[in-house]
N, CA, C and O atoms as a GROMACS GRO file, in nm:
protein
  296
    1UNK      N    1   1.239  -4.231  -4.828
    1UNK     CA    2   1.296  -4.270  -4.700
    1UNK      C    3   1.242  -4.407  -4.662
    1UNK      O    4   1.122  -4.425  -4.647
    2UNK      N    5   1.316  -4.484  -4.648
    2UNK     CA    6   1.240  -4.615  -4.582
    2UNK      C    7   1.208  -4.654  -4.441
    2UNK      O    8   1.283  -4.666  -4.345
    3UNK      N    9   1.125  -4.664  -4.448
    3UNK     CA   10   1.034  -4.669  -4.328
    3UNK      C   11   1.061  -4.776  -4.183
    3UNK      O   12   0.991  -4.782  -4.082
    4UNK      N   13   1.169  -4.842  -4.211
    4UNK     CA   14   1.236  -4.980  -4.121
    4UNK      C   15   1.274  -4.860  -3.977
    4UNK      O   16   1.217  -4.856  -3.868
    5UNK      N   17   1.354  -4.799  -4.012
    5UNK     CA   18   1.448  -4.718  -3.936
    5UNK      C   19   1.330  -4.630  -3.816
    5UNK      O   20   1.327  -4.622  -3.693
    6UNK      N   21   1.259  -4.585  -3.906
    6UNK     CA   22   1.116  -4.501  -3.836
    6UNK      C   23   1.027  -4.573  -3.726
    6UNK      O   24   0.981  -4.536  -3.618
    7UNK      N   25   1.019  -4.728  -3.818
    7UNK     CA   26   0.935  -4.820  -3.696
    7UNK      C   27   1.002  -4.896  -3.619
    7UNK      O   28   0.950  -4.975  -3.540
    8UNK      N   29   1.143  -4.877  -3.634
    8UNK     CA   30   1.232  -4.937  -3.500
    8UNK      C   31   1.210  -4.826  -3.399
    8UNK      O   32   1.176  -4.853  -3.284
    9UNK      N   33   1.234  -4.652  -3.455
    9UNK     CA   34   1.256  -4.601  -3.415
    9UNK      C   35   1.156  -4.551  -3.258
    9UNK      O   36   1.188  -4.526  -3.141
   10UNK      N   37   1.018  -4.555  -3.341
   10UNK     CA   38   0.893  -4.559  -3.256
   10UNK      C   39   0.882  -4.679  -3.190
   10UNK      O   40   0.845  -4.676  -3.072
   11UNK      N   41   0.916  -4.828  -3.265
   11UNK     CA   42   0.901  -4.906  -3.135
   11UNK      C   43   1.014  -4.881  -3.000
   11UNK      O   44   1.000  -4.910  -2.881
   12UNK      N   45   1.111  -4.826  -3.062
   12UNK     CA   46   1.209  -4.767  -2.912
   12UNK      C   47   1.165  -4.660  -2.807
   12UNK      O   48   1.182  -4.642  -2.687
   13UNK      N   49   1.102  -4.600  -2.905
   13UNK     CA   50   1.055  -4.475  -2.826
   13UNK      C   51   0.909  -4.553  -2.758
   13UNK      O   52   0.909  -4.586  -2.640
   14UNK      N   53   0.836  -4.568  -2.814
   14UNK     CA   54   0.653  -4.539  -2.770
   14UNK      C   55   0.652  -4.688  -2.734
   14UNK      O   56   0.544  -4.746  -2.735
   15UNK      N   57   0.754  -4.749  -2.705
   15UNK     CA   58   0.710  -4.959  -2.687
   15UNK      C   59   0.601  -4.956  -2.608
   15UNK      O   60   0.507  -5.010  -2.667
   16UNK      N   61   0.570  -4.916  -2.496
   16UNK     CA   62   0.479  -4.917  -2.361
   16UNK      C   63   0.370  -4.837  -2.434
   16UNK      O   64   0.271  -4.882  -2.377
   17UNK      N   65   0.347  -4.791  -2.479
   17UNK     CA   66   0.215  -4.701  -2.546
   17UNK      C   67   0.174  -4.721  -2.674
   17UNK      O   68   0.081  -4.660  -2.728
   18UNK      N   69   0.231  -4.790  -2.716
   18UNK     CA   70   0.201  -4.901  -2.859
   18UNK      C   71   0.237  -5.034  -2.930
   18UNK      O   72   0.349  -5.085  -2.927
   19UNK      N   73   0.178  -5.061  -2.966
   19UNK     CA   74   0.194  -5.232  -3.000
   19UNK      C   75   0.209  -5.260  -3.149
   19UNK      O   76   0.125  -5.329  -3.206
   20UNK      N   77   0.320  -5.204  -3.217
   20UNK     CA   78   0.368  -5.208  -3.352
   20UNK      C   79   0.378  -5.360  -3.455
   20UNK      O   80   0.486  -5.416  -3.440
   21UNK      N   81   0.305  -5.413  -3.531
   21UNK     CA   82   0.251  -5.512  -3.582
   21UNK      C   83   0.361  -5.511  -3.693
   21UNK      O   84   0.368  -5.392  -3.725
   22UNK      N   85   0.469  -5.595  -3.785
   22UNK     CA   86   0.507  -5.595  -3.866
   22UNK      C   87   0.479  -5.734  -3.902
   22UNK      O   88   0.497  -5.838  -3.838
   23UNK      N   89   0.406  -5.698  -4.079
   23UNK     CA   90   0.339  -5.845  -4.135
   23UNK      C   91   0.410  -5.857  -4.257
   23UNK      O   92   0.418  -5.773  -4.348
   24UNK      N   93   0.455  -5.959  -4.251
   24UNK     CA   94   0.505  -5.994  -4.417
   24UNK      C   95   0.372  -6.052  -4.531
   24UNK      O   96   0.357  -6.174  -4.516
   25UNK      N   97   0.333  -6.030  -4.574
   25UNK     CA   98   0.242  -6.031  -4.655
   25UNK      C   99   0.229  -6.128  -4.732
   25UNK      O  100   0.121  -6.177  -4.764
   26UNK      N  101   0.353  -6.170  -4.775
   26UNK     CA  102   0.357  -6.318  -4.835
   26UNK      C  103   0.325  -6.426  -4.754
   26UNK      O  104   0.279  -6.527  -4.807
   27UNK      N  105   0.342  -6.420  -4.634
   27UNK     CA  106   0.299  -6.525  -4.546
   27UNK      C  107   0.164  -6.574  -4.564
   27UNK      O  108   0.117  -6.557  -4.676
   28UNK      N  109   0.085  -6.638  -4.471
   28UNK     CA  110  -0.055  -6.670  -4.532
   28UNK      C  111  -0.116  -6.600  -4.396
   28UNK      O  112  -0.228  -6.551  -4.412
   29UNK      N  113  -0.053  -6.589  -4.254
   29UNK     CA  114  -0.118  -6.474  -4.151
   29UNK      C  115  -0.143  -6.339  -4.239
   29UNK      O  116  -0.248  -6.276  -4.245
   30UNK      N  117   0.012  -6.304  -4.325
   30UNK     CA  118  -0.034  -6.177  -4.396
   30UNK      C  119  -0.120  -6.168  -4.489
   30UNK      O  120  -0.132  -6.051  -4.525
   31UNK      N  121  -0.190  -6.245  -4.548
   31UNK     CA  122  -0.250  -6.291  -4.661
   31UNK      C  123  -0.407  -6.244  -4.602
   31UNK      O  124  -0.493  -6.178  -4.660
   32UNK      N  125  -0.408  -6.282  -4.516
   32UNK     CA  126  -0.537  -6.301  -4.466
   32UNK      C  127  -0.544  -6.140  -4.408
   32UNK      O  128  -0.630  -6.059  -4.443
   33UNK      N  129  -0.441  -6.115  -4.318
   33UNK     CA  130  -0.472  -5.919  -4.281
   33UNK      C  131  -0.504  -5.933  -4.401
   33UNK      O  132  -0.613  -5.981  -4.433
   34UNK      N  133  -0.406  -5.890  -4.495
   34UNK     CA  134  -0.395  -5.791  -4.644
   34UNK      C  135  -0.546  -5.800  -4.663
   34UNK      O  136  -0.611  -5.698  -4.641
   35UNK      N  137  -0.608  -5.909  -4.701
   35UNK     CA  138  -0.744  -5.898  -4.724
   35UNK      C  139  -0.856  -5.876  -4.646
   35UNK      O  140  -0.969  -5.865  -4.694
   36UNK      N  141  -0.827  -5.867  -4.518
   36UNK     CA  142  -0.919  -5.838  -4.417
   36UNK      C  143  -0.896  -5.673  -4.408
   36UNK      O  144  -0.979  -5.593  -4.364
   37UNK      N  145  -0.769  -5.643  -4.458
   37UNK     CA  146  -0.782  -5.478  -4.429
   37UNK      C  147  -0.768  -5.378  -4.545
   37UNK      O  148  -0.759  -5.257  -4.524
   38UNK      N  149  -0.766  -5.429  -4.660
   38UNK     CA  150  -0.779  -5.403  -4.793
   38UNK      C  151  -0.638  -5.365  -4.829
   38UNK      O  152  -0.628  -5.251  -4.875
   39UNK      N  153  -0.562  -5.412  -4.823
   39UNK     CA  154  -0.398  -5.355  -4.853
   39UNK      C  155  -0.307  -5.446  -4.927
   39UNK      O  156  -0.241  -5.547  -4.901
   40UNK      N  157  -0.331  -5.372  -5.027
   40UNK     CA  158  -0.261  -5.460  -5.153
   40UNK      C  159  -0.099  -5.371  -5.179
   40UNK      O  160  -0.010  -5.428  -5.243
   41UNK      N  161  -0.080  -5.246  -5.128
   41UNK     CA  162   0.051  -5.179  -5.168
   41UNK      C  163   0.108  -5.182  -5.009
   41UNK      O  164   0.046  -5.155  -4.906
   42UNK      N  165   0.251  -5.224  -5.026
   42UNK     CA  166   0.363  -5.221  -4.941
   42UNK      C  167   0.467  -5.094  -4.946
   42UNK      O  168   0.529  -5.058  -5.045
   43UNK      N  169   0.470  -5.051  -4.848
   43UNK     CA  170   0.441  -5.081  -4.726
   43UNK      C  171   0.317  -4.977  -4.713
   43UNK      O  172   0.313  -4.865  -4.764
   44UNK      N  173   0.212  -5.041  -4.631
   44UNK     CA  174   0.094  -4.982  -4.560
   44UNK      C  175   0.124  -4.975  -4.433
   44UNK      O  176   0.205  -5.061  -4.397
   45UNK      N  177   0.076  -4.883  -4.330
   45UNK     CA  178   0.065  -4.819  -4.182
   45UNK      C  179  -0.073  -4.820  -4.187
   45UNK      O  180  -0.134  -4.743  -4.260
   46UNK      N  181  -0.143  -4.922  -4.097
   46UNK     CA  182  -0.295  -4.858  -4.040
   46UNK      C  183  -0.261  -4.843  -3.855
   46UNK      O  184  -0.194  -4.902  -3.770
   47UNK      N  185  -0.334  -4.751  -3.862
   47UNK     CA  186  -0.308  -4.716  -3.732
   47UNK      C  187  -0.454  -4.742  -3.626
   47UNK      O  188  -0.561  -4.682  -3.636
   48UNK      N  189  -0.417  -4.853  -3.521
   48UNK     CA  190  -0.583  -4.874  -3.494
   48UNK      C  191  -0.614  -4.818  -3.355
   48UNK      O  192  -0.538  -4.805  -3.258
   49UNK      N  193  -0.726  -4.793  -3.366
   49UNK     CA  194  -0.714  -4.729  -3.174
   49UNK      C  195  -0.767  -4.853  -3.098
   49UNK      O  196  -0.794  -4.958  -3.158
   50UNK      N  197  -0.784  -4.834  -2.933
   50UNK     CA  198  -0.771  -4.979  -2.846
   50UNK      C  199  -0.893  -5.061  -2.908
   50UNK      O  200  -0.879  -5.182  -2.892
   51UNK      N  201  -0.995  -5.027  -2.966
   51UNK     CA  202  -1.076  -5.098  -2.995
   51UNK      C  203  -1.083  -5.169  -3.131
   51UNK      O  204  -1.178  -5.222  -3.188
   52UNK      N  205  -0.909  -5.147  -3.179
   52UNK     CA  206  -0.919  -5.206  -3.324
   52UNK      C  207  -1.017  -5.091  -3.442
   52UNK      O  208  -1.066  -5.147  -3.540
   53UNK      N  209  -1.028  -5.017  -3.436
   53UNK     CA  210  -1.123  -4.932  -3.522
   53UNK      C  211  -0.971  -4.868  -3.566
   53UNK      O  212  -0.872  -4.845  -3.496
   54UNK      N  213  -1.001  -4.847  -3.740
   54UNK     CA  214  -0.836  -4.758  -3.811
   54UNK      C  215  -0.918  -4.638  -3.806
   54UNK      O  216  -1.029  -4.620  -3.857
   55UNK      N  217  -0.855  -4.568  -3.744
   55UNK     CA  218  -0.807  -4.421  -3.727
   55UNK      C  219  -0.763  -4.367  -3.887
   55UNK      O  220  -0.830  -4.305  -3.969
   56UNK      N  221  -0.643  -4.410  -3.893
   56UNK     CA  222  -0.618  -4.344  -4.053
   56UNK      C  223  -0.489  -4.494  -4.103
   56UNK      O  224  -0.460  -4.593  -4.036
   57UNK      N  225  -0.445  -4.458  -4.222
   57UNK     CA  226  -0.317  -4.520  -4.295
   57UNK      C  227  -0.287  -4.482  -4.394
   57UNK      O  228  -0.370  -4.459  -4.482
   58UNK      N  229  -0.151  -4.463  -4.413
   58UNK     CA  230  -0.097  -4.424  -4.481
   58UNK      C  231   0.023  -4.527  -4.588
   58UNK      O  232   0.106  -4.609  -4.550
   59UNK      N  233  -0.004  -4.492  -4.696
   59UNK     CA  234   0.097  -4.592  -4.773
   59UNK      C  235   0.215  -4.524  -4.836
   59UNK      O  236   0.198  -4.410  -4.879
   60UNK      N  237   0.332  -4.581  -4.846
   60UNK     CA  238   0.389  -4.579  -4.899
   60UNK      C  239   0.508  -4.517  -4.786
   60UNK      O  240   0.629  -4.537  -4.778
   61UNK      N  241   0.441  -4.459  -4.727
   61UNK     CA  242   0.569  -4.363  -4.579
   61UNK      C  243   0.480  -4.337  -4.466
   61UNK      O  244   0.362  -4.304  -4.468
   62UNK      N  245   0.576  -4.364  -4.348
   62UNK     CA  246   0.569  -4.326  -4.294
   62UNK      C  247   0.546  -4.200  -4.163
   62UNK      O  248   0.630  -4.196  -4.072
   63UNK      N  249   0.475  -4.141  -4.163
   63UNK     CA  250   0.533  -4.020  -4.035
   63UNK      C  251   0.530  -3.976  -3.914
   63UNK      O  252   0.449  -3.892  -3.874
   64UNK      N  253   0.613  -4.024  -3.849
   64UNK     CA  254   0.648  -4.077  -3.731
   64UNK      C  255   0.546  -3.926  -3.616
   64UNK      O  256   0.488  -3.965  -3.514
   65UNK      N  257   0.542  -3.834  -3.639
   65UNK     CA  258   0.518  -3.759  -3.579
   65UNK      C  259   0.332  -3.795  -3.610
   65UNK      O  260   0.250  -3.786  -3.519
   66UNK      N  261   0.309  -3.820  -3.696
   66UNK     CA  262   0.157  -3.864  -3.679
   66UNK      C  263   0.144  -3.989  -3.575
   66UNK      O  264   0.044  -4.026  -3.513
   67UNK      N  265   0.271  -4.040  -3.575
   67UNK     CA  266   0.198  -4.156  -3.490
   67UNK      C  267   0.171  -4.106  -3.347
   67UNK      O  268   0.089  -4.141  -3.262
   68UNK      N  269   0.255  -4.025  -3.350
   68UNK     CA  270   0.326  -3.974  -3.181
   68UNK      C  271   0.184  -3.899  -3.151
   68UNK      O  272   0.134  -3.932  -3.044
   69UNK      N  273   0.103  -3.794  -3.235
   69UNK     CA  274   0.015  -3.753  -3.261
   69UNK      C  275  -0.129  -3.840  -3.215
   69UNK      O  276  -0.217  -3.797  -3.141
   70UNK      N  277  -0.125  -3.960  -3.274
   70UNK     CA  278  -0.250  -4.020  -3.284
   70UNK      C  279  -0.269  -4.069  -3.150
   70UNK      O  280  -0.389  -4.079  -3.121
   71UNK      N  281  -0.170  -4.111  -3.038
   71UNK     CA  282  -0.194  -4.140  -2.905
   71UNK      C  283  -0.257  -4.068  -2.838
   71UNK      O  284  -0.256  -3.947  -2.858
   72UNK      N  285  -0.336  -4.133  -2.729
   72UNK     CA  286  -0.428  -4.039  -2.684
   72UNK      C  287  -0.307  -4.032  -2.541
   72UNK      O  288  -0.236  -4.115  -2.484
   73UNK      N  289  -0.335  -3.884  -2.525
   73UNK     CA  290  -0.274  -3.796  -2.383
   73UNK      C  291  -0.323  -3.871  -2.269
   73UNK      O  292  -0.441  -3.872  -2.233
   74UNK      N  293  -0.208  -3.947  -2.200
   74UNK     CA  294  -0.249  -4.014  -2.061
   74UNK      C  295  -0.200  -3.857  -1.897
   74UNK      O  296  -0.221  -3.883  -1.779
   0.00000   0.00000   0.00000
């Protein structure tokens, strides 16, 4: 399943309760994540909490219900 559709989908849903990052990797901004966050396979999901600390990631797919999951209950 490709994962485009999923992170439109959550940025429609959760916009106000998350801040969804899409990096092209070839770029040299992405160049520099990729190596600052060890992610050499596309597509990667790290998921960070407010203090920037990864929680978890997952490669290769997505699942949208983990993300919905990983928010903390306001």
């Amino acid at each position: 399943m490709l994962a485009e559709p999923i992170v439109d989908g959550l940025r429609n849903e959760l916009g106000e309760q998350l801040s969804i990052l899409t990096v092209n990797i070839s770029s040299q901004a992405g160049e520099v994540l990729s190596r600052q966050y060890g992610s050499r396979i596309t597509p990667t999901f790290i998921f960070l909490d407010e203090t920037g600390n990864e929680v978890w990631r997952s490669v290769g797919r997505l699942d949208a219900q983990q993300v919905r999951d990983s928010l903390p209950t306001r």
